[in-house]
DSSP file (Angstrom, degrees, kcal/mol; ACC not computed):
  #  RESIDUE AA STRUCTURE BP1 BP2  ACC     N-H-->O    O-->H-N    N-H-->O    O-->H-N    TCO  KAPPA ALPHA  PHI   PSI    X-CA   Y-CA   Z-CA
    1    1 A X              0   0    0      0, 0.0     5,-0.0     0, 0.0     0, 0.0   0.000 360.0 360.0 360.0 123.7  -16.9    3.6   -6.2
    2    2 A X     >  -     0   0    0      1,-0.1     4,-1.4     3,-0.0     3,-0.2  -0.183 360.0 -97.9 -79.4-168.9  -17.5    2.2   -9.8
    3    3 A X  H  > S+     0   0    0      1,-0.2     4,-2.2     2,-0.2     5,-0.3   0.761 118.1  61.9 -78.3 -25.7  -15.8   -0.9  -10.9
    4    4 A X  H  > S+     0   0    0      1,-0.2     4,-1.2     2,-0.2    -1,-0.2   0.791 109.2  46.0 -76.1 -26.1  -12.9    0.8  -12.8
    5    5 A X  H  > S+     0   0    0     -3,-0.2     4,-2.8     2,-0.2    -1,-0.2   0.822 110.7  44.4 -68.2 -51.5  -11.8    2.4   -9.5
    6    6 A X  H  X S+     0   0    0     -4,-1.4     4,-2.5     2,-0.2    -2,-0.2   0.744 113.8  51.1 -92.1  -7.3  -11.9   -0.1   -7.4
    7    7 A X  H  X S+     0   0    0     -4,-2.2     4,-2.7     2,-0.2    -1,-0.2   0.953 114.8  49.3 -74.4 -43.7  -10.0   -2.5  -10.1
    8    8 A X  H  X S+     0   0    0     -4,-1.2     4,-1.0    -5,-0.3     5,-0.3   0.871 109.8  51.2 -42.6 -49.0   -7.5    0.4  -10.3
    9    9 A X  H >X S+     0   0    0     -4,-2.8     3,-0.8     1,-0.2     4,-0.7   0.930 110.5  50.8 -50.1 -61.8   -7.4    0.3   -6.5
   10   10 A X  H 3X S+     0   0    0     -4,-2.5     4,-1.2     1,-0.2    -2,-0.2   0.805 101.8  54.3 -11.0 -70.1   -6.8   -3.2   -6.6
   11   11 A X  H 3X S+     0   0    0     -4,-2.7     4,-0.6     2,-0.3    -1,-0.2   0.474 107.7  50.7 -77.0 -12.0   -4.2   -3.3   -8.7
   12   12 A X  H <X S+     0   0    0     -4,-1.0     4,-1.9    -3,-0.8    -1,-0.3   0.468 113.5  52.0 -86.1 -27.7   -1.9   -0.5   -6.5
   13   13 A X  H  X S+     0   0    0     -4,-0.7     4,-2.0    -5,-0.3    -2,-0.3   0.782 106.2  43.2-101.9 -10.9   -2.6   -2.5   -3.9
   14   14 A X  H  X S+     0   0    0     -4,-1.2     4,-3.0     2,-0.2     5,-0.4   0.861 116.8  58.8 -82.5 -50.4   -1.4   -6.1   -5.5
   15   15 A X  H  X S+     0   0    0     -4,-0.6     4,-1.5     2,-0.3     3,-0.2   0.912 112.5  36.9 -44.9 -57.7    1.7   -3.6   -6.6
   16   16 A X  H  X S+     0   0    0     -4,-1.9     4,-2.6     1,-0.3    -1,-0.3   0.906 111.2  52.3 -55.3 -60.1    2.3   -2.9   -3.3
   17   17 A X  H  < S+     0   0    0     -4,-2.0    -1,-0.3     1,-0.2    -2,-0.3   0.902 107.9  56.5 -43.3 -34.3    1.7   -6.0   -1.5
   18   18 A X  H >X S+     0   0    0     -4,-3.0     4,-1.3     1,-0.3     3,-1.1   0.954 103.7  58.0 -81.0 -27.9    4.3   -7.8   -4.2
   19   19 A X  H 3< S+     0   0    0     -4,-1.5     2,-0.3    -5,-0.4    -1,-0.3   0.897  99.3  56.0 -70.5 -32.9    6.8   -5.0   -2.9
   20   20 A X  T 3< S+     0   0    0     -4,-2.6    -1,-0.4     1,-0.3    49,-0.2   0.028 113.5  40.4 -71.9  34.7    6.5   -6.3    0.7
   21   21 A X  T <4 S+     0   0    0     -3,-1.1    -1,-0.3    -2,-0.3    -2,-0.2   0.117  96.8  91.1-175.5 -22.3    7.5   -9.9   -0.4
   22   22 A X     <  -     0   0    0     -4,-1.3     3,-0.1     1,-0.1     4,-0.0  -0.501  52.9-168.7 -63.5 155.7   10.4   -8.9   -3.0
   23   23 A X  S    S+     0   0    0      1,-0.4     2,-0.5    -2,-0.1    -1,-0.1   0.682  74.4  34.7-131.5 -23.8   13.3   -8.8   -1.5
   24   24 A X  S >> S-     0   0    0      1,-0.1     3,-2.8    -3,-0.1     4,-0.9  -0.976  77.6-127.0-112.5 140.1   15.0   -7.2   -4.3
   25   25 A X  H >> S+     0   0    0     -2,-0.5     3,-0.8     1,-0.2     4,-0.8   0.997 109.0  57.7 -53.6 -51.0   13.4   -4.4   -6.9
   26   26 A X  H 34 S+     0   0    0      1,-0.2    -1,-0.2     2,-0.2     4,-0.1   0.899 109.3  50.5 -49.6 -16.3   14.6   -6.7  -10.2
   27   27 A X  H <> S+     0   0    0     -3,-2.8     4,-0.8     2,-0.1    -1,-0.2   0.703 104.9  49.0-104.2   0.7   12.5   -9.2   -8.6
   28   28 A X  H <X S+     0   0    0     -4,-0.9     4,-0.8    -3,-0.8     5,-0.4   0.985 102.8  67.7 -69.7 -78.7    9.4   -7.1   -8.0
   29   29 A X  H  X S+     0   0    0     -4,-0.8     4,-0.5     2,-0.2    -1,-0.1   0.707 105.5  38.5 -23.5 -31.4    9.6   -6.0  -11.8
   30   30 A X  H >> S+     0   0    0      2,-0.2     3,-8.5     1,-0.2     4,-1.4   0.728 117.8  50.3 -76.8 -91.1    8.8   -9.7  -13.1
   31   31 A X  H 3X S+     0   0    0     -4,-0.8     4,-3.0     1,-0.3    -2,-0.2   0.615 111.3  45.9  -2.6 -47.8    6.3  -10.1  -10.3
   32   32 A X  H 3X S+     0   0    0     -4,-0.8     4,-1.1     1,-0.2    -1,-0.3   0.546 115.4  52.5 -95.8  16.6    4.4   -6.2  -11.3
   33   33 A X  H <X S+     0   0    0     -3,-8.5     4,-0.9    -4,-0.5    -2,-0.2   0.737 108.8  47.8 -98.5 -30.6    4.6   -7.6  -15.2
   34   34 A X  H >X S+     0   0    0     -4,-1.4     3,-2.6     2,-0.2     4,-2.6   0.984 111.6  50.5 -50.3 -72.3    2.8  -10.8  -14.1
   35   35 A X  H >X S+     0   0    0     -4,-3.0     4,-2.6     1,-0.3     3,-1.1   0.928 111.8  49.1 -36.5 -64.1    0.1   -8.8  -12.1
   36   36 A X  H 3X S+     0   0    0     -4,-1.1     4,-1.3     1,-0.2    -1,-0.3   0.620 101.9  56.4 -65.3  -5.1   -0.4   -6.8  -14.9
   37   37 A X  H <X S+     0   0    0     -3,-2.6     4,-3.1    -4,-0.9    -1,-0.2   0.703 109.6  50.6 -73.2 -33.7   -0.8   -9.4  -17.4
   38   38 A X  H <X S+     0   0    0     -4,-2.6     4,-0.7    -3,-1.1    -2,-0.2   0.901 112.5  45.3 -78.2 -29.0   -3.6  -10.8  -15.1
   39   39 A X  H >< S+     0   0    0     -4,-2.6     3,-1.1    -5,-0.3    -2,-0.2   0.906 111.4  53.4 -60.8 -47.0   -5.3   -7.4  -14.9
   40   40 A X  H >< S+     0   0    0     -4,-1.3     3,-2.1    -5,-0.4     4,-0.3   0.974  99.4  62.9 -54.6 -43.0   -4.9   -7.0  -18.6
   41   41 A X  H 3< S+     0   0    0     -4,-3.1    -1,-0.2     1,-0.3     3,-0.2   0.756 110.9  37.3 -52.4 -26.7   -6.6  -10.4  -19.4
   42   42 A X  T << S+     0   0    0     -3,-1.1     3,-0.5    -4,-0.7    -1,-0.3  -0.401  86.4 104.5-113.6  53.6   -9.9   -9.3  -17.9
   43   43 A X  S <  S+     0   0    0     -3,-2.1    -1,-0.2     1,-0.2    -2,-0.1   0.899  71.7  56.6 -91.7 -29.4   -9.8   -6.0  -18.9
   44   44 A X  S    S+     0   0    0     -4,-0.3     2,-0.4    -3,-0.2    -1,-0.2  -0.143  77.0 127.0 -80.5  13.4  -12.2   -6.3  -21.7
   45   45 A X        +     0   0    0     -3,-0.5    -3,-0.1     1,-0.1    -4,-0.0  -0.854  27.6 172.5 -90.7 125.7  -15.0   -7.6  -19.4
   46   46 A X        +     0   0    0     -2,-0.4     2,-0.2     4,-0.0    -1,-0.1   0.294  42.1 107.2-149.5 -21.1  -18.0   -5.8  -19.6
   47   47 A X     >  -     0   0    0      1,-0.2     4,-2.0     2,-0.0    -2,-0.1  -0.539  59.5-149.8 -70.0 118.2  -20.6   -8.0  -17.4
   48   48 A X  H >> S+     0   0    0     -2,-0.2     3,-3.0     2,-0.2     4,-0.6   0.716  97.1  48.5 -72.4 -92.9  -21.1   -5.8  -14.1
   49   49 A X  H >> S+     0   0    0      1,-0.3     4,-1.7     2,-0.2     3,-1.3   0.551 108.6  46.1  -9.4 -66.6  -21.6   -9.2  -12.6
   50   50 A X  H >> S+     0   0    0      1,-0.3     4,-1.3     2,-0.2     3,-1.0   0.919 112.2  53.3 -38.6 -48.4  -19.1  -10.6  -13.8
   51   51 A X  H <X S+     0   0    0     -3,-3.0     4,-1.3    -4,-2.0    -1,-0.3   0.737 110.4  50.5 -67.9 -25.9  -16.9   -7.6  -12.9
   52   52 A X  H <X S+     0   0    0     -3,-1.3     4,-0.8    -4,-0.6    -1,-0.4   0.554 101.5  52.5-114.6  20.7  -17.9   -7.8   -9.8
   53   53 A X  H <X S+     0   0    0     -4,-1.7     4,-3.3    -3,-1.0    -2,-0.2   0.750 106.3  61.8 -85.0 -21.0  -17.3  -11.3   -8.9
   54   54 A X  H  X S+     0   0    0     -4,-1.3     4,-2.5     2,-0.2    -2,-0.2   0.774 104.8  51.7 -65.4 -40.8  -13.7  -10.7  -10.2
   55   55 A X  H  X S+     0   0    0     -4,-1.3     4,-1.9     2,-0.2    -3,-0.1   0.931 108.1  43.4 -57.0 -64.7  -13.3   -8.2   -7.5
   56   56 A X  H  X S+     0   0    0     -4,-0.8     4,-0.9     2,-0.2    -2,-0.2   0.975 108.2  57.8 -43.3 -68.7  -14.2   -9.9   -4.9
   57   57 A X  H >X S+     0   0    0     -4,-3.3     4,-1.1     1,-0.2     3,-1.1   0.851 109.8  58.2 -20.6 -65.3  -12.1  -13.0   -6.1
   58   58 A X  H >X S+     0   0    0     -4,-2.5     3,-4.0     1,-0.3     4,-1.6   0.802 101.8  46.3   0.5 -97.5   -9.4  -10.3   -5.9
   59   59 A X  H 3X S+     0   0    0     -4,-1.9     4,-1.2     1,-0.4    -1,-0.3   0.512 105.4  59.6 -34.0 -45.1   -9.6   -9.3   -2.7
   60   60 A X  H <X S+     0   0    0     -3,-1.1     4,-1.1    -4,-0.9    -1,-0.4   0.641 101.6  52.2 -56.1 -30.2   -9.7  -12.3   -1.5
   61   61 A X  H <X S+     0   0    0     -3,-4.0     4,-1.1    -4,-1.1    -1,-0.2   0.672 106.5  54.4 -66.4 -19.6   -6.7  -13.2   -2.8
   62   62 A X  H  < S+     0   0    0     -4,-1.6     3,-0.3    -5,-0.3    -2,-0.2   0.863  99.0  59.2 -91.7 -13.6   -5.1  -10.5   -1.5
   63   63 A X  H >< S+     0   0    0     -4,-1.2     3,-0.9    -5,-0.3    -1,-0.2   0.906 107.5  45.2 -57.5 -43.7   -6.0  -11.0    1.7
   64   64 A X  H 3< S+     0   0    0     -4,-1.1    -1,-0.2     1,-0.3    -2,-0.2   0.558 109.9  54.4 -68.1 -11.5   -4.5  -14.4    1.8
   65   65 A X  T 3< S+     0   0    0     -4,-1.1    -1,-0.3    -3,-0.3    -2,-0.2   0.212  82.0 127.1-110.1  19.1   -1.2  -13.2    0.1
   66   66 A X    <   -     0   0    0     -3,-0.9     2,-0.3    -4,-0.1    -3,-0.0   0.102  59.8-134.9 -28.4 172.1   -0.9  -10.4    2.9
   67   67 A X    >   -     0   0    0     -4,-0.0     3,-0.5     0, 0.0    -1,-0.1  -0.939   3.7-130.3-135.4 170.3    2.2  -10.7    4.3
   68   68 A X  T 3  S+     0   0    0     -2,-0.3    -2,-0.0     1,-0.2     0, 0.0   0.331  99.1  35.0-111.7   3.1    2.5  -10.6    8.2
   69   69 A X  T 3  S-     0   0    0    -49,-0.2    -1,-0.2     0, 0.0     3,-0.1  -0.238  81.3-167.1-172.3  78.7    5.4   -7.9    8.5
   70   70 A X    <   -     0   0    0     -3,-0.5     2,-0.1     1,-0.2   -49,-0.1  -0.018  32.3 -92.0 -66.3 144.7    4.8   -5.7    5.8
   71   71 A X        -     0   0    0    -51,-0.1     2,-0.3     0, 0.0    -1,-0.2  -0.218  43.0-176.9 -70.2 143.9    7.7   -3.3    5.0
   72   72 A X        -     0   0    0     -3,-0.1     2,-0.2    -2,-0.1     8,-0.2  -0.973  33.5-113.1-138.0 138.8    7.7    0.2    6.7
   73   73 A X    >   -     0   0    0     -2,-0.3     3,-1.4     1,-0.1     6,-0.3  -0.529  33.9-112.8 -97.9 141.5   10.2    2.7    6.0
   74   74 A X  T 3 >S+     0   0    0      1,-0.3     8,-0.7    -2,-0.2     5,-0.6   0.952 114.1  38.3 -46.1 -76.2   12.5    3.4    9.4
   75   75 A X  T 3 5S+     0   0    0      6,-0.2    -1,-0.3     4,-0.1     8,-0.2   0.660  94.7 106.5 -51.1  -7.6   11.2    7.1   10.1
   76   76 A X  T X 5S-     0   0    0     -3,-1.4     3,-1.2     1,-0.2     6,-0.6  -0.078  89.0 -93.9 -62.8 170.1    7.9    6.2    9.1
   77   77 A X  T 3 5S+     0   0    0      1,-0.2    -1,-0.2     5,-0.1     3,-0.1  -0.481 121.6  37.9 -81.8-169.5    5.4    5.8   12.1
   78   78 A X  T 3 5S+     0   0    0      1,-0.2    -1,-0.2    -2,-0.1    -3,-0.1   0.392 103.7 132.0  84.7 -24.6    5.4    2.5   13.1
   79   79 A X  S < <S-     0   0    0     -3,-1.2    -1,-0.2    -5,-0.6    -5,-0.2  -0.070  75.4-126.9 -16.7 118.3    9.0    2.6   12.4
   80   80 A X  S    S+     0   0    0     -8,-0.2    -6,-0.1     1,-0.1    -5,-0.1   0.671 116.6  46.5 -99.6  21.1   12.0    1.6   14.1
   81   81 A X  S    S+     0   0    0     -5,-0.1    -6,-0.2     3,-0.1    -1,-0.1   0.854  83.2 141.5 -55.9 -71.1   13.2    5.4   13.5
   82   82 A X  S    S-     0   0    0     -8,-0.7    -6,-0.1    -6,-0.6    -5,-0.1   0.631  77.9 -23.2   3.2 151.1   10.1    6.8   14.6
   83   83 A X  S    S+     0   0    0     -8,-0.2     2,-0.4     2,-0.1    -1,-0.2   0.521  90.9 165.2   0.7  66.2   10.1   10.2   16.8
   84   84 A X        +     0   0    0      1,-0.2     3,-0.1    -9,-0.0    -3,-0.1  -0.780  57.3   6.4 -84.1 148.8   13.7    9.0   17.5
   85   85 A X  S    S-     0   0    0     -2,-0.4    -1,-0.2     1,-0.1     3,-0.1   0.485  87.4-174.3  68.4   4.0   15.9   12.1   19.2
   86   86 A X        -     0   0    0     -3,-0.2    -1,-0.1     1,-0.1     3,-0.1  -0.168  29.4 -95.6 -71.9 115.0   13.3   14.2   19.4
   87   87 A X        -     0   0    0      1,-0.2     2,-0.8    -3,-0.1    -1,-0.1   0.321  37.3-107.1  -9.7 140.1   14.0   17.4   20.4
   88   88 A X        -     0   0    0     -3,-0.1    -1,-0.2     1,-0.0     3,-0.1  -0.784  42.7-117.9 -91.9 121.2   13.7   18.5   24.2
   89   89 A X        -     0   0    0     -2,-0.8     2,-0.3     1,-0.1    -1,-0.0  -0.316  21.0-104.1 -83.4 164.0   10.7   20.7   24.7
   90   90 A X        +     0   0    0      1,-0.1    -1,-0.1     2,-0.0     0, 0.0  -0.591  45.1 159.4 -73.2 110.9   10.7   24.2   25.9
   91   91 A X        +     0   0    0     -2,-0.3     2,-0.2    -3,-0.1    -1,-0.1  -0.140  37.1 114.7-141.3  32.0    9.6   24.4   29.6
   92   92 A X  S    S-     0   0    0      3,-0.0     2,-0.6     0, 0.0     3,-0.1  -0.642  75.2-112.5 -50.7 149.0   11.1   27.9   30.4
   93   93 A X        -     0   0    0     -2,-0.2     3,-0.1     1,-0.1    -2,-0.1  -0.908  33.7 -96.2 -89.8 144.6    8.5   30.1   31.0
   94   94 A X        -     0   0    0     -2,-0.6     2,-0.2     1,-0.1    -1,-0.1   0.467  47.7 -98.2 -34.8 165.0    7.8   32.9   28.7
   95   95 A X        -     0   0    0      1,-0.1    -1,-0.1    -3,-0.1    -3,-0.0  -0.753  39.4 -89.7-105.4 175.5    9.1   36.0   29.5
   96   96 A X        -     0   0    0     -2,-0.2     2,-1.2     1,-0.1    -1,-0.1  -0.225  45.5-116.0 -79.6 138.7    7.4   38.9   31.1
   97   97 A X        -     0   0    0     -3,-0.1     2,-0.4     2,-0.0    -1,-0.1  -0.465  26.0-137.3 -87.5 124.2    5.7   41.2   28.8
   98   98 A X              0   0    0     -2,-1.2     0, 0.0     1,-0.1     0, 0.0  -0.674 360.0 360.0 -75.5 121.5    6.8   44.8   28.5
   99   99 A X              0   0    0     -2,-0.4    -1,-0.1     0, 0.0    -2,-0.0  -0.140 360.0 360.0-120.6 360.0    4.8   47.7   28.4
């Protein structure tokens, strides 16, 4: 994965984490205008080293800002929707084939 990818990657995934820790969308908005001002600042960095010590910094941060019960939409799995109601399967047996 080159470095432009994986910042790109990064930066969906800071989006996302900030969504699990907003509690409302108007306050996410500040929050993904912050992020992107910090993306933007090193955007013009041009040192693979560099670039990829930034990355790593990265990660790490986002590891730490995980949150420990990230939002999951009800019906999703994991869910507290999940295969709710679920239909009763079919255990007639088939009917006889005609000839």
């Amino acid at each position: 994965m080159s470095n432009r990818q994986a910042a790109l990657s990064l930066y969906r995934r800071s989006l996302k984490l900030a969504l699990d820790w907003a509690v409302h969308r108007s306050l996410w908005r500040g929050q993904a205008l912050y992020i992107r001002s910090l993306f933007e600042a090193n955007r013009n960095v041009t040192d693979a080293r560099k670039q990829r010590i930034l990355l790593s910094e990265t990660e790490k941060l986002l590891e730490t800002w995980k949150h420990p019960d990230p939002f999951c939409y009800p019906t999703a799995p994991g869910g507290s929707k999940f295969e709710r109601n679920l239909s009763v399967p079919n255990t007639d047996p088939p009917p006889p084939l005609k000839f």
